[in-house]
C-alpha positions as CSV (number, residue, x, y, z in Angstrom):
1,X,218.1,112.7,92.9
2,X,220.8,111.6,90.2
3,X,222.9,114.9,89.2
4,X,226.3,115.5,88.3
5,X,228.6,116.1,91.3
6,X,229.4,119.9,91.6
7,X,231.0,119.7,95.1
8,X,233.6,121.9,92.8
9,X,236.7,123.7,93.9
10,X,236.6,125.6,97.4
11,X,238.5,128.5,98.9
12,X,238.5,129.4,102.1
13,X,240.5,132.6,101.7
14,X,238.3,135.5,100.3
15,X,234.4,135.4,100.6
16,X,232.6,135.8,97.2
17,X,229.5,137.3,96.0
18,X,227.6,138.4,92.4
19,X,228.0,142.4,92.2
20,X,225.2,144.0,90.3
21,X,225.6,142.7,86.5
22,X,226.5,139.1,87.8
23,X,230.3,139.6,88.4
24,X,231.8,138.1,91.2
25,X,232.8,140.2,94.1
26,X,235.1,139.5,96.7
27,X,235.3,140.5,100.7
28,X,239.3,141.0,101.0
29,X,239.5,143.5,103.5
30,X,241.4,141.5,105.2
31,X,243.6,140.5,102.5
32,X,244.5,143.9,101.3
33,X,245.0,145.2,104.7
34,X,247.5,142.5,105.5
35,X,249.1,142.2,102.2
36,X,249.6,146.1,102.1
37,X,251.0,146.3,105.7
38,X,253.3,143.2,105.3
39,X,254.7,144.7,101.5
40,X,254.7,148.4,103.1
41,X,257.1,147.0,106.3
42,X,259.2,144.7,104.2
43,X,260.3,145.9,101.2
44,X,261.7,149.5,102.2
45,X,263.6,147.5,105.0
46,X,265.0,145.0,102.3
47,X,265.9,148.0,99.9
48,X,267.6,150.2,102.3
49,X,265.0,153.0,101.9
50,X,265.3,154.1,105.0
51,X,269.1,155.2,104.9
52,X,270.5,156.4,108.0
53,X,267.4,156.1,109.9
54,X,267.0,154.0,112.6
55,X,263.7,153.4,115.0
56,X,265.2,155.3,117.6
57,X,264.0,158.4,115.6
58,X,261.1,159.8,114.6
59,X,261.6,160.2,111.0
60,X,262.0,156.4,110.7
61,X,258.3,155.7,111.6
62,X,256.8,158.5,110.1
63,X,258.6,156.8,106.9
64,X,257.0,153.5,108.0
65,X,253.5,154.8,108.3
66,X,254.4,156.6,105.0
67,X,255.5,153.1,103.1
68,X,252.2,151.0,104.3
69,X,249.6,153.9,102.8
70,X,251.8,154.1,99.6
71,X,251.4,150.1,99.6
72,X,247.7,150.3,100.3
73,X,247.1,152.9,97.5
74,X,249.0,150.6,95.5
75,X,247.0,147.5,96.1
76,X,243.8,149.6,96.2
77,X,243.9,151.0,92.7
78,X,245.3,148.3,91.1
79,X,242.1,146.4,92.6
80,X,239.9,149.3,91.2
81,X,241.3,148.9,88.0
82,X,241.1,144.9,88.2
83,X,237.6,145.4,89.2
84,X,237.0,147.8,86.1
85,X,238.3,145.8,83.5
86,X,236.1,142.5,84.3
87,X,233.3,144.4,83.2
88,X,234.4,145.0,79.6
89,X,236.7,141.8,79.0
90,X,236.6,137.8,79.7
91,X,239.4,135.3,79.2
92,X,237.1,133.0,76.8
93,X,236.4,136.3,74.4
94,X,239.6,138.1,74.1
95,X,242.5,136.3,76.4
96,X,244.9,138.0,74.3
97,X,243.7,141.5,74.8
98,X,243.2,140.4,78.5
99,X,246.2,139.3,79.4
100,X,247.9,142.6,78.2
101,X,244.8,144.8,79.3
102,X,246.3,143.4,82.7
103,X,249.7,143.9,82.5
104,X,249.7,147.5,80.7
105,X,247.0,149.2,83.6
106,X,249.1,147.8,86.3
107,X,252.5,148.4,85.2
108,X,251.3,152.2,84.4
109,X,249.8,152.6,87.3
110,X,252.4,150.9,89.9
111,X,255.2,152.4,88.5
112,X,254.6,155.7,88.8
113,X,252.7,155.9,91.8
114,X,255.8,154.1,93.4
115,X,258.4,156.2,91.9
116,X,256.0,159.6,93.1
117,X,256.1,158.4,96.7
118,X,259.5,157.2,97.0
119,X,260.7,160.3,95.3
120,X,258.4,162.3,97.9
121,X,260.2,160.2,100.9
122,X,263.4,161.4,100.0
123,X,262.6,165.0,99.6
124,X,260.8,164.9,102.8
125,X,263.6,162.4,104.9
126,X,266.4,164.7,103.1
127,X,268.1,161.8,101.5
128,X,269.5,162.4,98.3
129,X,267.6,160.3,95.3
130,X,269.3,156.5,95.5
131,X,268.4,155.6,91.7
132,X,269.5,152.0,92.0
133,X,267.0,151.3,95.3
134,X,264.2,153.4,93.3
135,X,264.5,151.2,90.6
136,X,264.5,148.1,92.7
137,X,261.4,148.9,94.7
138,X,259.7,149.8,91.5
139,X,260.6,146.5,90.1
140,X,259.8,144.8,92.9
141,X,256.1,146.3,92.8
142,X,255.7,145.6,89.7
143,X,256.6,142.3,90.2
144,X,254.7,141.9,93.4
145,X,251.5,143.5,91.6
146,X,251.4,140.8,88.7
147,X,251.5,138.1,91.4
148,X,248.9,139.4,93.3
149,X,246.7,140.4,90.0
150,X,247.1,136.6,89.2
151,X,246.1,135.1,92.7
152,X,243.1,137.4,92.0
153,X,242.3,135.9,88.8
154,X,242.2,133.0,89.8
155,X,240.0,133.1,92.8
156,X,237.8,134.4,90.2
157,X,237.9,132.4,87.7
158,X,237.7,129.4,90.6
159,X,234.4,130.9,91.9
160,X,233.0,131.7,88.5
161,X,233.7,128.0,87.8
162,X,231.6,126.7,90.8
163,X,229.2,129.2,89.9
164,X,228.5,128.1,86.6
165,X,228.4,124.2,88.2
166,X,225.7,125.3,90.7
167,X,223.7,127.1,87.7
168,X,224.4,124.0,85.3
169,X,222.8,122.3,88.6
170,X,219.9,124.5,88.9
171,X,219.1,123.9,85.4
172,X,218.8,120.3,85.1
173,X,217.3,120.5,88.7
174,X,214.2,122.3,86.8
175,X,214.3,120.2,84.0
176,X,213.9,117.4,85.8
177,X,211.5,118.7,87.9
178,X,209.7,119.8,84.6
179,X,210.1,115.8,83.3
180,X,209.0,114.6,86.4
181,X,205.9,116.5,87.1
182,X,204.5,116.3,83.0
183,X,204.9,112.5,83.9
184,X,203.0,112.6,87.1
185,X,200.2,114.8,85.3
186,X,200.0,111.7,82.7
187,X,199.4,109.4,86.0
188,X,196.0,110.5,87.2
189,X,193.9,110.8,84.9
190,X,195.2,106.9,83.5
191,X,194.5,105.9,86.4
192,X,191.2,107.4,86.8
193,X,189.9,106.2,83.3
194,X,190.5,102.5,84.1
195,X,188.9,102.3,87.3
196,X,185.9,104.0,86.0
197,X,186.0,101.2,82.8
198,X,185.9,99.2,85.8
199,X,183.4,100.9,87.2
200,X,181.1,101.1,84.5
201,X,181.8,97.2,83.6
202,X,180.6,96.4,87.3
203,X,177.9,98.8,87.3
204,X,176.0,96.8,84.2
205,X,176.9,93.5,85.6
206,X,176.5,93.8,89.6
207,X,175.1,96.8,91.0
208,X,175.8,96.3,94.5
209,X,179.9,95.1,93.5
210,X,179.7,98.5,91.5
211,X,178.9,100.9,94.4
212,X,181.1,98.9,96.8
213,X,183.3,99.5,94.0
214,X,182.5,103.3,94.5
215,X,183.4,103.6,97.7
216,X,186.8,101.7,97.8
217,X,187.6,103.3,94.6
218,X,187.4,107.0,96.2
219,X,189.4,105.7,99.5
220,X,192.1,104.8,97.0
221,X,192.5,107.7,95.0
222,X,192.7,109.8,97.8
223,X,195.9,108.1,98.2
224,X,196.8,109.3,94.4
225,X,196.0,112.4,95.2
226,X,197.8,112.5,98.0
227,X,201.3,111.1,96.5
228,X,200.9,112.9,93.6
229,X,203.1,116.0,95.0
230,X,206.0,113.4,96.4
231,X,208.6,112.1,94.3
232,X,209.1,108.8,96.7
233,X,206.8,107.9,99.2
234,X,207.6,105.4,102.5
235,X,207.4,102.1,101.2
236,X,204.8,100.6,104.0
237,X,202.4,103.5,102.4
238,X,202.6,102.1,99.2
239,X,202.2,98.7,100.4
240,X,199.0,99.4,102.0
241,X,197.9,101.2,99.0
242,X,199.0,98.1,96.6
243,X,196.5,96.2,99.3
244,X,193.7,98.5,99.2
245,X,194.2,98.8,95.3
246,X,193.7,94.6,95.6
247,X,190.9,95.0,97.0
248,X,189.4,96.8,94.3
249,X,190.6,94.2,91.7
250,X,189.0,91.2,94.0
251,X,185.4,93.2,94.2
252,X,185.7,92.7,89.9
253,X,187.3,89.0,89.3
254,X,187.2,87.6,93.0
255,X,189.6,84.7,93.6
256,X,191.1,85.3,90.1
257,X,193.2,87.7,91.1
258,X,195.4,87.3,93.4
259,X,198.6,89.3,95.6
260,X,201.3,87.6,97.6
261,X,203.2,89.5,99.4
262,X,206.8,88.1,100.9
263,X,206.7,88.4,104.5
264,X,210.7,89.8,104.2
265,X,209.0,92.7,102.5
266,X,206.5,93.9,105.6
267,X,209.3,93.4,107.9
268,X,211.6,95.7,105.9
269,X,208.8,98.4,105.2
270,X,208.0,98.3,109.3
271,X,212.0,99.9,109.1
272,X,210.6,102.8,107.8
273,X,213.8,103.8,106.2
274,X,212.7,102.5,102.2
275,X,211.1,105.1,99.9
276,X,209.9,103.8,96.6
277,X,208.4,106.2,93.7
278,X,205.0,106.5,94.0
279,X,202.2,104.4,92.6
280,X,204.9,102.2,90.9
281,X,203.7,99.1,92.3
282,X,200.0,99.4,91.3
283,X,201.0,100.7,88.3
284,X,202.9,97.1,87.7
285,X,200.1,95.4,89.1
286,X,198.0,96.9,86.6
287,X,199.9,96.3,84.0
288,X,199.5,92.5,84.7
289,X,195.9,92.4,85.0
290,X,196.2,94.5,81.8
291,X,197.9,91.9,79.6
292,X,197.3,88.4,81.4
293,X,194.7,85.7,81.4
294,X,192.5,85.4,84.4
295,X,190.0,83.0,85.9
296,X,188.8,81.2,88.5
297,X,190.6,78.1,88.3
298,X,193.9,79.6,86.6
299,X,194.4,83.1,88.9
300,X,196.4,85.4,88.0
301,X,198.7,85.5,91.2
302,X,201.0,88.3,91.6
303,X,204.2,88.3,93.9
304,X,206.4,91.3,95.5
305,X,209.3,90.1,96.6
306,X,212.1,92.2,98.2
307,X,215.4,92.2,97.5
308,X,217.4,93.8,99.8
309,X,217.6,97.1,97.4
310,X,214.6,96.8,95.1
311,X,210.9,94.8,94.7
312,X,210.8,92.5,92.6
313,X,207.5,92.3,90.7
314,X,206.7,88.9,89.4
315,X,203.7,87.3,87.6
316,X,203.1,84.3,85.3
317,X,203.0,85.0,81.5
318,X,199.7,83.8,79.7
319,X,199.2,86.9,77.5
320,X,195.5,87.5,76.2
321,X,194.2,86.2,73.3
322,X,193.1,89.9,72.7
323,X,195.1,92.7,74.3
324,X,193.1,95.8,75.8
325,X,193.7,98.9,74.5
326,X,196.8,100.4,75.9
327,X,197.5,104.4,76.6
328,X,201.5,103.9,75.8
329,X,202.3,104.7,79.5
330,X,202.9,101.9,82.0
331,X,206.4,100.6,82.1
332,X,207.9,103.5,80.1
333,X,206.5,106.1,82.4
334,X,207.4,104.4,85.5
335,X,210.8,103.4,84.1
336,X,211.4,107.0,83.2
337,X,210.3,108.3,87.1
338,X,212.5,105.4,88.7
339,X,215.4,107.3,86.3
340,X,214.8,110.2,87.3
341,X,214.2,110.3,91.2
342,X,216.8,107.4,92.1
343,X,219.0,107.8,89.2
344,X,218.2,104.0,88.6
345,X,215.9,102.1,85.8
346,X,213.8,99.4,85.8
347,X,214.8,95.9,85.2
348,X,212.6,93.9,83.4
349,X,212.9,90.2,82.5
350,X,210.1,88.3,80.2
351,X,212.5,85.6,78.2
352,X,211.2,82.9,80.3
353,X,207.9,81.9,82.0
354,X,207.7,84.6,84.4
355,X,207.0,88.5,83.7
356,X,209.3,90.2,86.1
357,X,209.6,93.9,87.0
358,X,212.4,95.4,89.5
359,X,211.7,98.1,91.1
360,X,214.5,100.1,92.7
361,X,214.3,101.5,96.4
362,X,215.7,104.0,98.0
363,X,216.7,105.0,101.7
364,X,216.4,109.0,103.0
């Protein structure tokens, strides 16, 4: 069915999920464990926290283990507070407000937690307060935070992006749907009110033709019935229904009607692999019956041709001197199914001798 391609952006870092309220929620476990042991191991070793401590002692791990929970509680509230804020404000209302919404909670909440547990490190190691390397590891937090807010962000917004695609899909996927099935609801009973004008002409003019009539006309519309709930149907089905529909048309005007169909066709519905909407070559048919002369000794002769992706429909144009009254339906309905299920119209040619109809096909 024809839709607009949301294959989207996707990451195959952090799993997301809608939270309650319809935020999206992300499984970083993972992440923040490895982020907050790789910033907890490297930056104290980079800023010379340790001092004279080396891992031969003690003191040195317990300032390691120390460093990686003061890195997690880091990472942990600022993603509390990230969390927090997305409820109350988007980038599309207030960006400005956002942007410094962000930047304010984190830098008053990185900077002094880092300063509190470095500041308890010393006290605890015995090392006497190194200002410069305190004010380096807070700056490098700080720094290390906004980076890590943003890669956040944007794995958001990413994921609220292809969320939105898959809802802008699920939305035309009903409206379609919606289009589609008032269209088939129009099908049956236009179908049904011709056959029994049919019906009640053979009924007053041929008793027997009108119950033979009858019973042909309820072993075809079980097939409407039937198709009714598909949206394309195997091509060889609707070519036996196109024949059994014939036959219902040769019990009213005998020889004047007439249906050739191209031996290229059978072979490629035997494939199995066509699908064609449903009812749209009867529906063609009847539209020629509909609007042409017919006799005896000039028949009406309708061809199906097949064209490698499509049926051609083809008939010769002697128009009645007296049109029968028409429902609006026929080619506009079909034309709008075709549109909708295979993303392809109708093509319809009647500037030269011929009426021509063709009729798109589809493969699963």
């Amino acid at each position: 069915m024809p839709n607009a391609d949301t294959a989207g952006l996707k990451l195959t870092a952090p799993r997301a999920e809608l939270a309650p309220g319809g935020l999206v929620r992300f499984d970083d476990r993972w992440l923040m464990g490895l982020g907050s042991l790789g910033f907890g191991l490297a930056i104290p070793l980079i800023t010379g926290l340790y001092g004279p401590y080396t891992p031969a002692q003690g003191t040195f791990w317990v300032g390691q283990v120390g460093f990686v929970a003061l890195a997690a509680a880091i990472w942990g509230g600022n993603r509390w507070l990230l969390l927090k804020q997305r409820q109350h404000f988007d980038w599309f209302s207030h960006p400005l407000r956002k942007l410094l919404m962000l930047v304010t909670v984190n830098v008053l909440y990185t900077a002094p937690v880092t300063a509190l547990g470095l500041l308890a490190w010393f006290a605890w190691a015995g090392l006497p307060v190194d200002r410069a390397a305190l004010q380096v590891v807070v700056l490098a937090n700080v720094i290390c935070v906004l980076f890590v807010t943003h890669a956040y962000e944007t794995m958001f917004l990413i994921r609220e992006r292809e969320s939105d695609l898959m809802r802008v899909e699920r939305l035309e996927r009903a409206r379609v749907q919606s289009e589609l099935g008032a269209l088939k609801a129009q099908i049956d009973p236009h179908f049904l009110f011709n056959s029994l004008n049919t019906l009640g002409h053979l009924i007053s003019s041929d008793a027997q033709r009108g119950r033979e009539f009858c019973d042909a006309l309820a072993e075809v519309y079980r097939y409407v019935l039937a198709s009714r709930e598909q949206d394309l149907v195997a091509l060889a089905d609707e070519l036996a229904f196109v024949r059994r529909y014939h036959r219902l048309l040769a019990l009213r005007f005998g020889e004047a009607m007439q249906l050739e169909v191209s031996p290229e066709l059978d072979d490629a519905a035997l494939t199995g692999e066509l699908r064609v909407v449903p009812l749209a070559l009867q529906t063609l048919i009847e539209n020629a019956v509909k609007h042409n002369q017919l006799g005896a000794e000039t028949p009406l002769v309708v061809s199906l041709q097949w064209t490698g992706d499509a049926i051609t429909v083809r008939n010769v144009r002697r128009p009645r001197l007296s049109s029968l009254p028409s429902s609006g339906l026929g080619l506009a309905n079909l034309d709008e199914r075709c549109r909708l299920v295979t993303g392809r119209a109708l093509q319809v040619r009647a500037d030269g001798p011929h009426f021509e109809v063709t009729v798109p096909l589809v493969r699963p």
